[in-house]
PQR file with spaces between the fields and no chain letter, atoms N, CA, C, O and H, PARSE charges and radii, in Angstrom:
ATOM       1  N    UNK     1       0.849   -1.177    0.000 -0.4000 1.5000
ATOM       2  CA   UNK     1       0.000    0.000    0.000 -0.0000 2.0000
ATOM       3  C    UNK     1       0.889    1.232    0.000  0.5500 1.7000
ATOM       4  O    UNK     1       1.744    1.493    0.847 -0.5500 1.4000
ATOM       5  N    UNK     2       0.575    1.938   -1.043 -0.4000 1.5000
ATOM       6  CA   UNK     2       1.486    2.790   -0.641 -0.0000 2.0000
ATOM       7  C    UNK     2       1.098    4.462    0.293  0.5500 1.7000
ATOM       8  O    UNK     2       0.129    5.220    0.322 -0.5500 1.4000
ATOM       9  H    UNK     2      -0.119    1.726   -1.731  0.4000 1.0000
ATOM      10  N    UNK     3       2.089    4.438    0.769 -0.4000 1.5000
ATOM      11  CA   UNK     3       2.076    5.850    2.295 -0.0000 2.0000
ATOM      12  C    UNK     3       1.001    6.861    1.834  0.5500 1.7000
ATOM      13  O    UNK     3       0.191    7.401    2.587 -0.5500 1.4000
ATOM      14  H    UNK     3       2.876    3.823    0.746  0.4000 1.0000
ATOM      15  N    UNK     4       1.108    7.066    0.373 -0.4000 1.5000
ATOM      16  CA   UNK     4       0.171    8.326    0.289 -0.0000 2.0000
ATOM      17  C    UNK     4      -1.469    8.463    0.311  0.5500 1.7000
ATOM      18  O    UNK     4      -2.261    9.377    0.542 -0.5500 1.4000
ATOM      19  H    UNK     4       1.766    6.628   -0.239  0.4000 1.0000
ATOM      20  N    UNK     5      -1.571    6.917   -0.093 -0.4000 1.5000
ATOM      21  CA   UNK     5      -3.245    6.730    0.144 -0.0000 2.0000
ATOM      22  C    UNK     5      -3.456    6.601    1.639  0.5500 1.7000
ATOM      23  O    UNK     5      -4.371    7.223    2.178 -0.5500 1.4000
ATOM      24  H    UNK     5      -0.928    6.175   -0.281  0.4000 1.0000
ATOM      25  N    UNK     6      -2.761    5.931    2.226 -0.4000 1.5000
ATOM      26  CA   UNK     6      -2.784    5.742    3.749 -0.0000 2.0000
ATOM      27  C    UNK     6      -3.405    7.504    4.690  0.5500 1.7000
ATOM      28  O    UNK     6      -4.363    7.976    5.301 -0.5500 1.4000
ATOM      29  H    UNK     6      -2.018    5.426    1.788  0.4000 1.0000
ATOM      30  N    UNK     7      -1.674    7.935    4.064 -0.4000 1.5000
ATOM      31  CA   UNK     7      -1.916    9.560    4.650 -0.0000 2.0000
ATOM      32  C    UNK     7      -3.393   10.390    4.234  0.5500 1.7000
ATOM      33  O    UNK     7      -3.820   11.264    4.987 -0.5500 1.4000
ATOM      34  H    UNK     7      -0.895    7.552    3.567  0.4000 1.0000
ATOM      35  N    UNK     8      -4.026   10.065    3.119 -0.4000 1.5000
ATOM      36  CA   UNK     8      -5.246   10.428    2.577 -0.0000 2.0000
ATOM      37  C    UNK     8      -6.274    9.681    3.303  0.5500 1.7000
ATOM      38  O    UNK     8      -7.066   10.560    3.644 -0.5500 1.4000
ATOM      39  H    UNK     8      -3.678    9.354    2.507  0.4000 1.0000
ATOM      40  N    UNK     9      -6.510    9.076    3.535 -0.4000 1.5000
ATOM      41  CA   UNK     9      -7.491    8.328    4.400 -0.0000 2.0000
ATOM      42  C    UNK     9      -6.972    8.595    5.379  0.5500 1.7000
ATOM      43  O    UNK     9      -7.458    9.725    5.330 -0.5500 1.4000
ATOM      44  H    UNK     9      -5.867    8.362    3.259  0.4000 1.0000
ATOM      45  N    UNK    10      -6.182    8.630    6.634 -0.4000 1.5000
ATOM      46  CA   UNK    10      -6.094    9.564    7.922 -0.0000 2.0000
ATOM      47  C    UNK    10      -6.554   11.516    7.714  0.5500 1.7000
ATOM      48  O    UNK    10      -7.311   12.308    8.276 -0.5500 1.4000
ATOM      49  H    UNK    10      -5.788    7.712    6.674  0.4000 1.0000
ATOM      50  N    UNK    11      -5.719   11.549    6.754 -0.4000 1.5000
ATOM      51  CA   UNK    11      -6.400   13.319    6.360 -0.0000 2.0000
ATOM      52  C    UNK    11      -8.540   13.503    6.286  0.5500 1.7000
ATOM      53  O    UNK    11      -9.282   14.346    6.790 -0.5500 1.4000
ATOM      54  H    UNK    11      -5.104   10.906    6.297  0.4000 1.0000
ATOM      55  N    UNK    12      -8.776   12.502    5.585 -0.4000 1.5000
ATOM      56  CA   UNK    12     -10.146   12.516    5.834 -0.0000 2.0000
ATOM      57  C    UNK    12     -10.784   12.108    6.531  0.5500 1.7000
ATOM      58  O    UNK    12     -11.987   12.226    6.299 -0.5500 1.4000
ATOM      59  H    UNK    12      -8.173   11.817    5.177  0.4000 1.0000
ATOM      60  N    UNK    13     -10.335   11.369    7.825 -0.4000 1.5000
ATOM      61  CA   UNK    13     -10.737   10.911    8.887 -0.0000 2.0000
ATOM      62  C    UNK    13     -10.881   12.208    9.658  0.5500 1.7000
ATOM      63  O    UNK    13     -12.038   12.528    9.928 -0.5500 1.4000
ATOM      64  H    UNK    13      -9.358   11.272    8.012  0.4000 1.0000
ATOM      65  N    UNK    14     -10.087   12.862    9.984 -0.4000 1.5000
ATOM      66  CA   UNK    14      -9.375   14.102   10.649 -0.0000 2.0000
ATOM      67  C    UNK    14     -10.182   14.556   10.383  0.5500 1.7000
ATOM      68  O    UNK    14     -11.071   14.740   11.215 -0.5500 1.4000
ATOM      69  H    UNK    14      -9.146   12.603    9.765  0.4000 1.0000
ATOM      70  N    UNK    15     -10.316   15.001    9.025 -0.4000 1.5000
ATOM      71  CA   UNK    15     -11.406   16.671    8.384 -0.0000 2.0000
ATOM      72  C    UNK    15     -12.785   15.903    9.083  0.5500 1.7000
ATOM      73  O    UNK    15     -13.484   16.708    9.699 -0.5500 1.4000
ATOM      74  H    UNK    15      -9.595   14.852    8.349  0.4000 1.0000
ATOM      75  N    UNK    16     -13.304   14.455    9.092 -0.4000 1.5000
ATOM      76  CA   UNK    16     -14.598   14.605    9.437 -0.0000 2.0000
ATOM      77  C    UNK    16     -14.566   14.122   11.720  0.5500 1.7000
ATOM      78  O    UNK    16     -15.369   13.831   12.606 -0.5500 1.4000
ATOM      79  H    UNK    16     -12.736   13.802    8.592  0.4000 1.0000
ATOM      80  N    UNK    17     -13.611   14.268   11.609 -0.4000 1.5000
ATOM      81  CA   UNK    17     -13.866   13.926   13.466 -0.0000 2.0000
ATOM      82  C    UNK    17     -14.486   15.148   14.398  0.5500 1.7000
ATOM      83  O    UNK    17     -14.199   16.328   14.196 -0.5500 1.4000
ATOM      84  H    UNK    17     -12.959   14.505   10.889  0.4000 1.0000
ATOM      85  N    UNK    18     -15.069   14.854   15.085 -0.4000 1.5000
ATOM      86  CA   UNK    18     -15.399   16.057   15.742 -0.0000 2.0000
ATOM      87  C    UNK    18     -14.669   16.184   17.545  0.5500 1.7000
ATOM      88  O    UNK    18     -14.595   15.313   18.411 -0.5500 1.4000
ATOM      89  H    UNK    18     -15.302   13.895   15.250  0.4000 1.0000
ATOM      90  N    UNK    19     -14.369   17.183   17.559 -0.4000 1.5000
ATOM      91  CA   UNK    19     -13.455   17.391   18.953 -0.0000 2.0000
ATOM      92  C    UNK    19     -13.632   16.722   19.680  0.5500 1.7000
ATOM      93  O    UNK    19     -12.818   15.908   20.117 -0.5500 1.4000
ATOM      94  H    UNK    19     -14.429   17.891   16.855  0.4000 1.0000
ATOM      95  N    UNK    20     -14.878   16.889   20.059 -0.4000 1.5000
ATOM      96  CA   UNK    20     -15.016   16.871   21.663 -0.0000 2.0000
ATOM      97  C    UNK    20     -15.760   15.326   21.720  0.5500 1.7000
ATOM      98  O    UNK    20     -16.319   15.064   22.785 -0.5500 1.4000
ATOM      99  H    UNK    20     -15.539   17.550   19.704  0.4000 1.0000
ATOM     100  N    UNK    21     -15.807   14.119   20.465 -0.4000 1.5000
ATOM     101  CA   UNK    21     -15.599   13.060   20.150 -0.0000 2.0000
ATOM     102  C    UNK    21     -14.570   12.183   21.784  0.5500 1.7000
ATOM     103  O    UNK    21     -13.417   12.571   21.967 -0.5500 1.4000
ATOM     104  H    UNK    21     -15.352   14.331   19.600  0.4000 1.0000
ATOM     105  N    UNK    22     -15.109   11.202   22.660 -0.4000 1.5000
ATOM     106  CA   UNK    22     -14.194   10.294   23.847 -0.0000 2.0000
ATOM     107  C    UNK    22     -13.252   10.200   22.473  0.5500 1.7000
ATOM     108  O    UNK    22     -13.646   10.197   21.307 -0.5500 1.4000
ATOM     109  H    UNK    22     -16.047   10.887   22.511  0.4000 1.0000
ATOM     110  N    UNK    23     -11.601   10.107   23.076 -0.4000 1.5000
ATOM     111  CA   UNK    23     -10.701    9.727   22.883 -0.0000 2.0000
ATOM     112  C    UNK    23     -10.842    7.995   21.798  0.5500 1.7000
ATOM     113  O    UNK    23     -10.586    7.621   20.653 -0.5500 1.4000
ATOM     114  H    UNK    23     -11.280   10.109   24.023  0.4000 1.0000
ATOM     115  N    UNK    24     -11.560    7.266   23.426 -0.4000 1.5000
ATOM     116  CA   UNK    24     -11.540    5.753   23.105 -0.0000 2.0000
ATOM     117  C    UNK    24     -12.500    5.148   21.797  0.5500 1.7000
ATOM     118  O    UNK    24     -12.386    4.125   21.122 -0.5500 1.4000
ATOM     119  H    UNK    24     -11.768    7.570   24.356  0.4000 1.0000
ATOM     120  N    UNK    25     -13.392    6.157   21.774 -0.4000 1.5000
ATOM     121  CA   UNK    25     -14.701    5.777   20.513 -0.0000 2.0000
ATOM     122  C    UNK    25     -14.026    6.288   19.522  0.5500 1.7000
ATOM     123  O    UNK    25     -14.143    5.519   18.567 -0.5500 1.4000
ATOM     124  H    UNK    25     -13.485    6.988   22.323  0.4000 1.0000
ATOM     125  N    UNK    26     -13.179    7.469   19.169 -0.4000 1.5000
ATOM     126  CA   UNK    26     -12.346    7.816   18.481 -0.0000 2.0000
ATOM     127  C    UNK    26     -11.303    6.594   17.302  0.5500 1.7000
ATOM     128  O    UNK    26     -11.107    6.461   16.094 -0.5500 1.4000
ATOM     129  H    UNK    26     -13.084    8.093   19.945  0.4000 1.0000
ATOM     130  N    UNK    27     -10.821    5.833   18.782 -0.4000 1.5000
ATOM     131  CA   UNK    27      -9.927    4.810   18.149 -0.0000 2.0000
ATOM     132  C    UNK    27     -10.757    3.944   17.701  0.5500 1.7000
ATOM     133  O    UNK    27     -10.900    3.797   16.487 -0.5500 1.4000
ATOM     134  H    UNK    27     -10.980    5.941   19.763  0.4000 1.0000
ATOM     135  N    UNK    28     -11.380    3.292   18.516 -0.4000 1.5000
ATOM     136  CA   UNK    28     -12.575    2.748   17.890 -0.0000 2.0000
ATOM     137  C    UNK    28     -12.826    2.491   16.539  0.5500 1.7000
ATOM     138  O    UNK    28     -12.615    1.475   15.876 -0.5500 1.4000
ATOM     139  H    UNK    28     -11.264    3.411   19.502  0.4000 1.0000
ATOM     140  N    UNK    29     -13.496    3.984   16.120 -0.4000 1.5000
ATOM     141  CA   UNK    29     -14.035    4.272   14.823 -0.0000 2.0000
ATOM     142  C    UNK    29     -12.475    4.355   13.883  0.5500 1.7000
ATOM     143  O    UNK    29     -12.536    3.834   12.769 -0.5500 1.4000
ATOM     144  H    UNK    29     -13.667    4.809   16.659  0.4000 1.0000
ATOM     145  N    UNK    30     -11.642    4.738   14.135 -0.4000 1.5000
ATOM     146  CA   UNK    30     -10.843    4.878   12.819 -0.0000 2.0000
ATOM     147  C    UNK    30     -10.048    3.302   12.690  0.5500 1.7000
ATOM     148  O    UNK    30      -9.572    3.070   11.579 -0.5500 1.4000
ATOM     149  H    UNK    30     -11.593    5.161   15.040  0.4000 1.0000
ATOM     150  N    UNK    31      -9.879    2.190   13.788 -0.4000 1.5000
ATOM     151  CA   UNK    31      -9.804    1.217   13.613 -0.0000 2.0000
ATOM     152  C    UNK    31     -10.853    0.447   12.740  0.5500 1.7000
ATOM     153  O    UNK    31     -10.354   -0.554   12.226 -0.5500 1.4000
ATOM     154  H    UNK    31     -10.265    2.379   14.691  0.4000 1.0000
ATOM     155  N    UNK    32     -11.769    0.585   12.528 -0.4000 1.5000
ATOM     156  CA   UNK    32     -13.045   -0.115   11.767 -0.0000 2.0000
ATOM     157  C    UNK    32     -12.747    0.000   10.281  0.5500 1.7000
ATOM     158  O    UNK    32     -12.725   -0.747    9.304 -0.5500 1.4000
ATOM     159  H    UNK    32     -12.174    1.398   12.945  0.4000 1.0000
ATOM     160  N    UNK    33     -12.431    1.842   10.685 -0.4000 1.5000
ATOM     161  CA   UNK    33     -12.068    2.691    8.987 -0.0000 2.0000
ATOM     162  C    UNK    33     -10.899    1.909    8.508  0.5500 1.7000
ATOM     163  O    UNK    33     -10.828    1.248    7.472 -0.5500 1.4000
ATOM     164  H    UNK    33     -12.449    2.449   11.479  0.4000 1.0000
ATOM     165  N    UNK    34     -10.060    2.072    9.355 -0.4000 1.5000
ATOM     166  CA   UNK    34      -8.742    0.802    8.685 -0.0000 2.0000
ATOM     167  C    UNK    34      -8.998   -0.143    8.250  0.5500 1.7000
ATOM     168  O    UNK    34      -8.808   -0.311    7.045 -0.5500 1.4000
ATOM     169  H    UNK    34     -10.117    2.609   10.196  0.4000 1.0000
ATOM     170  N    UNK    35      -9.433   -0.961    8.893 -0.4000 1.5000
ATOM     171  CA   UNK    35      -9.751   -2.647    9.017 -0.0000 2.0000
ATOM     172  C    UNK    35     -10.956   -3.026    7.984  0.5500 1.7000
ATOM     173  O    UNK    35     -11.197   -4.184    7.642 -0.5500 1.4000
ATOM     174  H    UNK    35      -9.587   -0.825    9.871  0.4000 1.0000
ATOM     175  N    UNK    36     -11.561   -2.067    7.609 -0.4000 1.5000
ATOM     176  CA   UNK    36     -12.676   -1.857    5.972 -0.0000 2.0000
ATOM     177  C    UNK    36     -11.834   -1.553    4.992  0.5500 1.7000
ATOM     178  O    UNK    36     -11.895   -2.326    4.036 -0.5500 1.4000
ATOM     179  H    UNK    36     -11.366   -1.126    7.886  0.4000 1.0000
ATOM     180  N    UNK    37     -10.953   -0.554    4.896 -0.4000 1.5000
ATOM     181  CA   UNK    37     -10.236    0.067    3.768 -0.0000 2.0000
ATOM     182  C    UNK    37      -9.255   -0.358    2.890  0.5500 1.7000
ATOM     183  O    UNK    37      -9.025   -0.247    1.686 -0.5500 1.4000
ATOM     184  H    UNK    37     -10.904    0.074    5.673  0.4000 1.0000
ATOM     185  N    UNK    38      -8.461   -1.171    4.404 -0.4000 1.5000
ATOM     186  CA   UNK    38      -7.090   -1.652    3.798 -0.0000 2.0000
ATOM     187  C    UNK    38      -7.059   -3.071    4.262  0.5500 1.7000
ATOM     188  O    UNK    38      -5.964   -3.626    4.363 -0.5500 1.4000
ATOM     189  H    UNK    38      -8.648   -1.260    5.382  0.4000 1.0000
ATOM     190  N    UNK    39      -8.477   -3.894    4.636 -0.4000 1.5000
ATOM     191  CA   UNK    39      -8.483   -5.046    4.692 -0.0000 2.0000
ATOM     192  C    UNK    39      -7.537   -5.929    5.229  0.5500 1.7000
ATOM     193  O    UNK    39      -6.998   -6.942    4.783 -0.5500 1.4000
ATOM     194  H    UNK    39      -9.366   -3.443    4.554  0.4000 1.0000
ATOM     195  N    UNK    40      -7.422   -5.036    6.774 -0.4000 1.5000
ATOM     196  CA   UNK    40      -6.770   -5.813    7.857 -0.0000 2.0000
ATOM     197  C    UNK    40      -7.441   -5.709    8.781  0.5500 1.7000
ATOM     198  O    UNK    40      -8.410   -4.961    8.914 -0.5500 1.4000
ATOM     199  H    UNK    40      -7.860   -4.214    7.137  0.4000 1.0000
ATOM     200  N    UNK    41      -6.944   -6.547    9.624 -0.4000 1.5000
ATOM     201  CA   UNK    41      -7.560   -6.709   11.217 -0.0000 2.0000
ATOM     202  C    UNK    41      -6.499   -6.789   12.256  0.5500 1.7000
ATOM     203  O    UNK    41      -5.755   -7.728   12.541 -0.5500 1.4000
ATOM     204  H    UNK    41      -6.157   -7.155    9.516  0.4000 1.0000
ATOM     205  N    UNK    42      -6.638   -5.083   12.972 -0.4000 1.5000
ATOM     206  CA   UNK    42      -5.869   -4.858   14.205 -0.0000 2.0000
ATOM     207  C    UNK    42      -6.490   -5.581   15.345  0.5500 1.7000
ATOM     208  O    UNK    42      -7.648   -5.801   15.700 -0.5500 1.4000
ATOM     209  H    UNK    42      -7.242   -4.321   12.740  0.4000 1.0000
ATOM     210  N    UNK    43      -4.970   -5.954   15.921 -0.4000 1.5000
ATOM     211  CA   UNK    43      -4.756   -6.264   17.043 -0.0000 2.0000
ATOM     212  C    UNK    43      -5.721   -5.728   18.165  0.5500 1.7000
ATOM     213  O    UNK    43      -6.012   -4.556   17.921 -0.5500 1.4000
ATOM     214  H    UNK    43      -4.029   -5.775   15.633  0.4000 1.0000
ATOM     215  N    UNK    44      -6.376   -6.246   19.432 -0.4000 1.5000
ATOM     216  CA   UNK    44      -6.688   -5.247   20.124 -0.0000 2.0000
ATOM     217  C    UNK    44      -5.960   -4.526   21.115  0.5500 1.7000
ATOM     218  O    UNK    44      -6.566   -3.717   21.818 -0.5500 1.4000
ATOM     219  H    UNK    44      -6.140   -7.198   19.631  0.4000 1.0000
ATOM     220  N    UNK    45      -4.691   -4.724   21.266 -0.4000 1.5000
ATOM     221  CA   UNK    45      -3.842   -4.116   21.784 -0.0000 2.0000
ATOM     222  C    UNK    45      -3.681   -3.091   20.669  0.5500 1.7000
ATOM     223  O    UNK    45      -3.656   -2.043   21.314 -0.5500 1.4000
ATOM     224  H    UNK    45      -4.199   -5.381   20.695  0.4000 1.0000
ATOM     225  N    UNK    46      -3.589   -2.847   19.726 -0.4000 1.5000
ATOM     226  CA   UNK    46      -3.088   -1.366   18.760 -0.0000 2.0000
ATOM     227  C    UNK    46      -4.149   -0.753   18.973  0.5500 1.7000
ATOM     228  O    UNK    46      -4.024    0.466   18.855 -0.5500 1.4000
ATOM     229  H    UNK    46      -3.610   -3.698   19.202  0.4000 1.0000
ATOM     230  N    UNK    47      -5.431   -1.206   19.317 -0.4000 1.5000
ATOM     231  CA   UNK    47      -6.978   -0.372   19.039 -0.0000 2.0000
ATOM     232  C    UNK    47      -6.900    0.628   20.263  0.5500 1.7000
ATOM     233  O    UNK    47      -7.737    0.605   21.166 -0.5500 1.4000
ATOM     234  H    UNK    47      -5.533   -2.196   19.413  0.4000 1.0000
ATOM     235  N    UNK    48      -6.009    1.361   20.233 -0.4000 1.5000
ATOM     236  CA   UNK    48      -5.410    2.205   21.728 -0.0000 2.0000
ATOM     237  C    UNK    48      -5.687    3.906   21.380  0.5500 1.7000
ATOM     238  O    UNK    48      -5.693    4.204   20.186 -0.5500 1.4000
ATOM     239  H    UNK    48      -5.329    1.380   19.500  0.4000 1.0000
ATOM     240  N    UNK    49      -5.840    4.645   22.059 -0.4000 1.5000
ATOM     241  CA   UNK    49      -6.005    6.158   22.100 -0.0000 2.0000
ATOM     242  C    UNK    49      -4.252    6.682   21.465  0.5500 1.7000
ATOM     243  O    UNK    49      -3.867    7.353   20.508 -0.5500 1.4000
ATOM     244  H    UNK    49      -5.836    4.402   23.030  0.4000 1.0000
ATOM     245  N    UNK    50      -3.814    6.213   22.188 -0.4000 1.5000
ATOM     246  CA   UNK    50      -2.448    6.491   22.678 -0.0000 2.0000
ATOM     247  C    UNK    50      -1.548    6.230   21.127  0.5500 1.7000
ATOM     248  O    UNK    50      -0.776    7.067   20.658 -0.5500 1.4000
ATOM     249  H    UNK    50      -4.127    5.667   22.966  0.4000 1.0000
ATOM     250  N    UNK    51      -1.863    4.860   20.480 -0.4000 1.5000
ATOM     251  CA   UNK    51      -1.576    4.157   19.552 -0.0000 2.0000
ATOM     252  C    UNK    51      -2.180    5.009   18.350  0.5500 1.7000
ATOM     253  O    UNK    51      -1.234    5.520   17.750 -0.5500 1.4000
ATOM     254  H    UNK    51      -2.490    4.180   20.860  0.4000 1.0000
ATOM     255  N    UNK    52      -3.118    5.276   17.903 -0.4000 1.5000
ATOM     256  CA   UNK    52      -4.233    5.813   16.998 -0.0000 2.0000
ATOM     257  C    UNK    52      -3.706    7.423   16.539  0.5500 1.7000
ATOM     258  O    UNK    52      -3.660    7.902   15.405 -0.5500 1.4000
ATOM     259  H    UNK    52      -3.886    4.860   18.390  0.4000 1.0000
ATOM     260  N    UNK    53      -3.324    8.070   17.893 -0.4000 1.5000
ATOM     261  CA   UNK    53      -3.292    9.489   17.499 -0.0000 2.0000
ATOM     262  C    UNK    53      -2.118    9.747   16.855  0.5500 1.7000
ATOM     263  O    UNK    53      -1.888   10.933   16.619 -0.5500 1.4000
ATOM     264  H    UNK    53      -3.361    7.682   18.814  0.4000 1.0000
ATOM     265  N    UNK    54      -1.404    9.020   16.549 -0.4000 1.5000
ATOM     266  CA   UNK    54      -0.226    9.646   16.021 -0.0000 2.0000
ATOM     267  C    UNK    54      -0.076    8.881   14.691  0.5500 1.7000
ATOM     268  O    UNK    54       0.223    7.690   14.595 -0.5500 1.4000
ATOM     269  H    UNK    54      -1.591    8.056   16.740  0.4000 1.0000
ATOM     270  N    UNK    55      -0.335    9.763   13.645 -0.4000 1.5000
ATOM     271  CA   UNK    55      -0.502    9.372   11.902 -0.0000 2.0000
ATOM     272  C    UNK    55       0.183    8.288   11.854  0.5500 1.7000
ATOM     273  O    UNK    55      -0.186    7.118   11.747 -0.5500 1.4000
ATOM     274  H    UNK    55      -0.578   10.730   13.723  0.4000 1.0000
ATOM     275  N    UNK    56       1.812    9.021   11.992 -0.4000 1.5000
ATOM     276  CA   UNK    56       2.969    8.251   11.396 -0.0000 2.0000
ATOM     277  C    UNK    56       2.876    6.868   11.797  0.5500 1.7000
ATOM     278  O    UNK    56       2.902    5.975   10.950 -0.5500 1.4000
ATOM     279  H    UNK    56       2.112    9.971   12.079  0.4000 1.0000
ATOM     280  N    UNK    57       2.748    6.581   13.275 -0.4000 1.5000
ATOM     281  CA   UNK    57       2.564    5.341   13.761 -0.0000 2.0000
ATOM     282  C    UNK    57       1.510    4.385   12.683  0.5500 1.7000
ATOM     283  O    UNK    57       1.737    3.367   12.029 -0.5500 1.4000
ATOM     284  H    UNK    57       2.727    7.306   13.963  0.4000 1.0000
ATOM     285  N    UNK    58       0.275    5.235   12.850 -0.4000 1.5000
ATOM     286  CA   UNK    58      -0.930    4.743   12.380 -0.0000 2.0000
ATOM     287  C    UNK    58      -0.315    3.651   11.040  0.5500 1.7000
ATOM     288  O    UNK    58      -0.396    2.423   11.068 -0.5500 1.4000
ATOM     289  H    UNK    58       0.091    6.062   13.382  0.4000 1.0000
ATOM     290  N    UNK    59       0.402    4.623    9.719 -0.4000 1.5000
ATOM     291  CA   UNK    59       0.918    4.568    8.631 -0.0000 2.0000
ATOM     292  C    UNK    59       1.892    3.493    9.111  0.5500 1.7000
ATOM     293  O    UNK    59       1.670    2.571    8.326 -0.5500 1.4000
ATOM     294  H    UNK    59       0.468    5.620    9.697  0.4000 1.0000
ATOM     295  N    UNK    60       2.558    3.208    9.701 -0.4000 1.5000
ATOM     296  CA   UNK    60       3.800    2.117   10.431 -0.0000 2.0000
ATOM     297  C    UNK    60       2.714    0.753   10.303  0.5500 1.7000
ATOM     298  O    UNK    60       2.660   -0.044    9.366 -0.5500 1.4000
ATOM     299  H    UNK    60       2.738    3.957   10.339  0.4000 1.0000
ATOM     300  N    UNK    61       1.766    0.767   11.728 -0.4000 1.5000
ATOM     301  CA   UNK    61       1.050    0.469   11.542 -0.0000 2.0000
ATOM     302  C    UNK    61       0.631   -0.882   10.524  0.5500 1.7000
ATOM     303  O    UNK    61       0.972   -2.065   10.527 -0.5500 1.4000
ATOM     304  H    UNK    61       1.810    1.414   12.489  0.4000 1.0000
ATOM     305  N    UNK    62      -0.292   -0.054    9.656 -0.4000 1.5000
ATOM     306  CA   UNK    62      -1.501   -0.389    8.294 -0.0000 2.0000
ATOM     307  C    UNK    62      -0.008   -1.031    6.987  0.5500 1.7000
ATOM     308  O    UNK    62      -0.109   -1.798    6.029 -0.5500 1.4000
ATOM     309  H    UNK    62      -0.569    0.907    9.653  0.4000 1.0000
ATOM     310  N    UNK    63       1.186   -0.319    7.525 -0.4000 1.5000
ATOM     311  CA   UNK    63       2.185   -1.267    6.543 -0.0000 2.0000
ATOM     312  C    UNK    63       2.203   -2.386    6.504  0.5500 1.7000
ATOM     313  O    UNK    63       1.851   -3.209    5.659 -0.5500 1.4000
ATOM     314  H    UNK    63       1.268    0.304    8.303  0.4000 1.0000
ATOM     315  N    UNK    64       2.945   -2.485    8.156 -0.4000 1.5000
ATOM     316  CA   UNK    64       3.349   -3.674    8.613 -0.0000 2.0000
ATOM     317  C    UNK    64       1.660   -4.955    8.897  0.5500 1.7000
ATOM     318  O    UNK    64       1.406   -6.110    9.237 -0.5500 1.4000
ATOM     319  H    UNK    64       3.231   -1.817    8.843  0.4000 1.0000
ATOM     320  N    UNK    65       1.327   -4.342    8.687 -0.4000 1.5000
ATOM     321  CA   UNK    65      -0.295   -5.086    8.992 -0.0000 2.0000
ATOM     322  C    UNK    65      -0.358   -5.993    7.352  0.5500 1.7000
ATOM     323  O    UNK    65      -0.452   -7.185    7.060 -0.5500 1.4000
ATOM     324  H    UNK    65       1.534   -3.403    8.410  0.4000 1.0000
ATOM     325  N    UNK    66      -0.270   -4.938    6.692 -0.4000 1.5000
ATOM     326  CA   UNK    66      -0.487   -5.194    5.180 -0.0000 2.0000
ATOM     327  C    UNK    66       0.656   -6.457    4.519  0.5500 1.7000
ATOM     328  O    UNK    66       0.440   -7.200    3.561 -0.5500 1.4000
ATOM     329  H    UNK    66      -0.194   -3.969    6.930  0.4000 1.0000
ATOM     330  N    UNK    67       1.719   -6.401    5.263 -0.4000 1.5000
ATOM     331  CA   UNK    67       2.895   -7.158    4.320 -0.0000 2.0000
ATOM     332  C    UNK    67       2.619   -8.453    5.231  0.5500 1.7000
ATOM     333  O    UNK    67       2.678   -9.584    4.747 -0.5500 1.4000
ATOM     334  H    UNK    67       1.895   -5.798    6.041  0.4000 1.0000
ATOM     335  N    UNK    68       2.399   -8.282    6.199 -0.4000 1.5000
ATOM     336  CA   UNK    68       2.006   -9.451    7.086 -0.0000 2.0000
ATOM     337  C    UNK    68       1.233  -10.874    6.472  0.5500 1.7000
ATOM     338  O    UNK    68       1.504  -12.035    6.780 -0.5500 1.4000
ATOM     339  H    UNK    68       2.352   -7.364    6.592  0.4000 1.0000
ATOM     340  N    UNK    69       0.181  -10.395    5.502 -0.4000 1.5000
ATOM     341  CA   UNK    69      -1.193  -10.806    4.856 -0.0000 2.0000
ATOM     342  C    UNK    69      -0.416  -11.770    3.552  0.5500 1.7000
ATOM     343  O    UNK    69      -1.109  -12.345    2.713 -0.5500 1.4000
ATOM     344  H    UNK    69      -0.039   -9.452    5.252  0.4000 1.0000
């Protein structure tokens, strides 16, 4: 997969989240968005607040998920 569709699908996740959105329903939902898009299935240890908010990771991530398959 390459990084730039990845980064595009986190960019439009972003534009539609709303702030004041729990943290945890947050991860939640963009884990689902992953796990539909790029036709993997995270761990539930990655399905984390902590894990989720940070793109680059995210993109680390949906790689290593992907080459796995």
């Amino acid at each position: 997969m390459h990084r730039e569709i990845v980064e595009r699908v986190l960019q439009d996740f972003e534009a539609l989240r709303r702030p004041d959105t729990d943290p945890e329903l947050e991860a939640v939902r963009l884990a689902i968005l992953l796990e539909d898009v790029f036709d993997i299935v995270l761990p539930d240890a990655e399905i984390d607040p902590a894990v989720l908010a940070d793109f680059s990771t995210v993109i680390a991530l949906v790689t290593r998920l992907q080459e796995a398959v």
